[in-house]
C-alpha positions, 0 to 999 in steps of 0.5 A: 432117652439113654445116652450111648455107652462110651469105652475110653482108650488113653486117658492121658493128658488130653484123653483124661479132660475128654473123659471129664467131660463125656461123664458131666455129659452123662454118658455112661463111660468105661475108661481103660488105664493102666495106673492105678491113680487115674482110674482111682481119679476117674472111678470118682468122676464115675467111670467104669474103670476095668482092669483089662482093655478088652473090657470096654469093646462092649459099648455103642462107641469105642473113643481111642485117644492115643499117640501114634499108629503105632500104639494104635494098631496095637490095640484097635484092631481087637477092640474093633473084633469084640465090638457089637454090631452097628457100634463106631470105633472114634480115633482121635490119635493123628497119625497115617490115613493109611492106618484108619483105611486098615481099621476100616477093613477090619470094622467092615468085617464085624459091621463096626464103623469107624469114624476119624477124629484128629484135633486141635486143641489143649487140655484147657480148651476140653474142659471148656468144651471148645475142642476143634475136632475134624470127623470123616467117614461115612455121613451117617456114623459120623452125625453119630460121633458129632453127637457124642464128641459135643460133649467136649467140642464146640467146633466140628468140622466135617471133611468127606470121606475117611482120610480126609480129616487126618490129611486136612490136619496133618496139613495144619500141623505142618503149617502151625511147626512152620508157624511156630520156628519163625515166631521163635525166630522172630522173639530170638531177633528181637531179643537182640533189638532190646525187645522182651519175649512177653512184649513182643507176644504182647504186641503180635496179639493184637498186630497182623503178624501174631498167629495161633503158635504166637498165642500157644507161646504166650499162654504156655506159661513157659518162656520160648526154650523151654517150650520149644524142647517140650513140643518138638518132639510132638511135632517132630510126630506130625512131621514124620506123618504128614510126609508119610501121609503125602508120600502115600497119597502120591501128594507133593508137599516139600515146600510145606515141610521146607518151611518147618525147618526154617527155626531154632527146633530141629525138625527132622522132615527128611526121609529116614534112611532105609538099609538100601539107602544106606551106602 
C-alpha cells in the first residue's frame, strides 16, 4: 500500500527532525527551504527538495511548521488553492484559532480539509518519536493526519472541533512561562541560601515541586540566564497569542497571565497599545 504524499513548509529546527522522520517512515515528502544547505541535507535524506513552494501543494497532505500567523497566512492560503481535492492542509505553528478558522474557509472553497496540530516537544523528542501533538477539526481528516503525524508523535490527543487544540495549548504554554519565571525565582533564592543551580534541579527531579519547565532547564545544557534570554522570546509569542486567542473567544484569563509575570524574564501580557489608546 502507498504511503500518502507529504509537502513539508519550515524545515527549521523543529520542522527539519519532522522531516526526518516522516522520510524514515517511508512517506514520499517534498520539502520546501530556502538555504541551499538544508535542502542539500534533506535531498540526502531523500526529499524532494523544489525550489519554489508552490511545488509542493500537489500532494495528499501539506504539513506547515512555521512561527507565527504571520508567516502563515503569508503562505497557506495559496498553498491551500493548489491543493487537490480531498487533500489535509496540517498547521503545526501555535498561534490564533481565528487564523485555522481563516484557512478553514479557504479549504472549504476547493474541498481541502484543514486539521490543527500545536505541540510540545524538542527536536530530541521528534527524533525519538514521542512528540506531543494536539489535532482538531473534523473527525475524519483528523484520523488521517494521526495516521501520518505517528511517524514522529507517540502522544496525540484529540481535542474536538477546530480551534480547540490551539486553545488548549495556548493554555498550556501559558502555564509552563508562569512554570517556568517561578523556577527561575526559586534557583535565583536558592543561590542566595548557598544552594547550586544543578543541585536544586537535582532535587526538584525527584521532590513535589519539580515540573516540566524544571526538567526543560536541567537538560538545556544551559545555565538559567542563558537559557531564560533564549526562550523569552518564544514564549513572549505565546504570550501575545493566548491573550489574542481569549480576547476573541471573549474568554477571561488575566489571573493566568498575572502569573507569567511573576519571574526574572520580562514578559509583556499587556495589551499592545493602539494609536487611539495612545494620549
Amino acid at each position: 500500500m502507498d504511503l500518502p504524499r507529504i509537502g513539508f513548509i519550515g524545515p527549521g529546527k523543529i520542522g527539519e527532525p519532522m522531516i526526518e522522520r516522516l522520510l524514515a517512515a517511508g512517506h514520499p515528502t517534498s520539502v520546501y527551504a530556502r538555504r541551499p544547505e538544508v535542502r542539500e541535507r534533506l535531498a540526502e535524506l531523500g526529499a524532494q527538495t523544489p525550489l519554489t513552494i508552490e511545488a509542493v501543494a500537489d500532494t495528499d497532505f501539506v504539513i506547515a511548521c512555521v512561527f507565527d500567523d504571520t508567516q502563515l497566512l503569508a503562505v497557506a492560503p495559496e498553498i491551500i488553492d493548489r491543493m487537490p481535492e480531498g487533500s489535509v492542509f496540517v498547521s503545526h505553528t501555535t498561534g490564533s484559532p481565528s487564523t485555522l478558522r481563516r484557512l478553514e474557509r479557504a479549504g472549504q472553497r476547493r474541498s481541502v480539509s484543514v486539521v490543527e496540530a500545536p505541540f510540545s516537544g524538542t527536536p530530541a523528542i521528534i527524533r525519538r518519536g514521542e512528540l506531543t501533538v494536539l489535532l482538531a477539526g473534523d473527525a475524519t481528516s483528523v484520523d488521517r493526519a494521526a495516521d501520518v503525524i505517528a511517524a514522529y508523535a507517540s502522544r496525540i490527543h484529540r481535542t474536538g472541533t477546530l480551534g480547540t487544540a490551539l486553545s488548549a495549548k495556548l493554555i498550556n504554554n501559558a502555564l509552563f512561562a508562569a512554570c517556568t519565571q517561578l523556577t527561575l525565582s526559586a534557583l535565583r533564592s536558592a543561590e542566595k541560601l548557598g544552594i547550586g543551580e544543578a543541585t536544586l534541579l537535582d532535587v526538584l527531579a525527584d521532590a513535589s515541586g519539580g515540573t516540566t519547565a524544571a526538567r526543560y532547564i536541567a537538560t538545556s545544557g544551559e545555565d538559567s540566564d542563558a537559557y531564560a534570554e533564549r526562550i523569552t522570546h518564544y514564549l513572549a509569542k505565546d504570550l501575545a497569542a493566548a491573550r489574542s486567542a481569549a480576547e476573541d473567544l471573549g474568554v477571561d484569563i488575566d489571573n493566568l497571565l498575572a502569573a507569567t509575570r511573576l519571574g526574572p524574564m520580562h514578559l509583556c501580557t499587556e495589551p499592545t497599545p493602539t494609536s487611539a489608546d495612545v494620549r
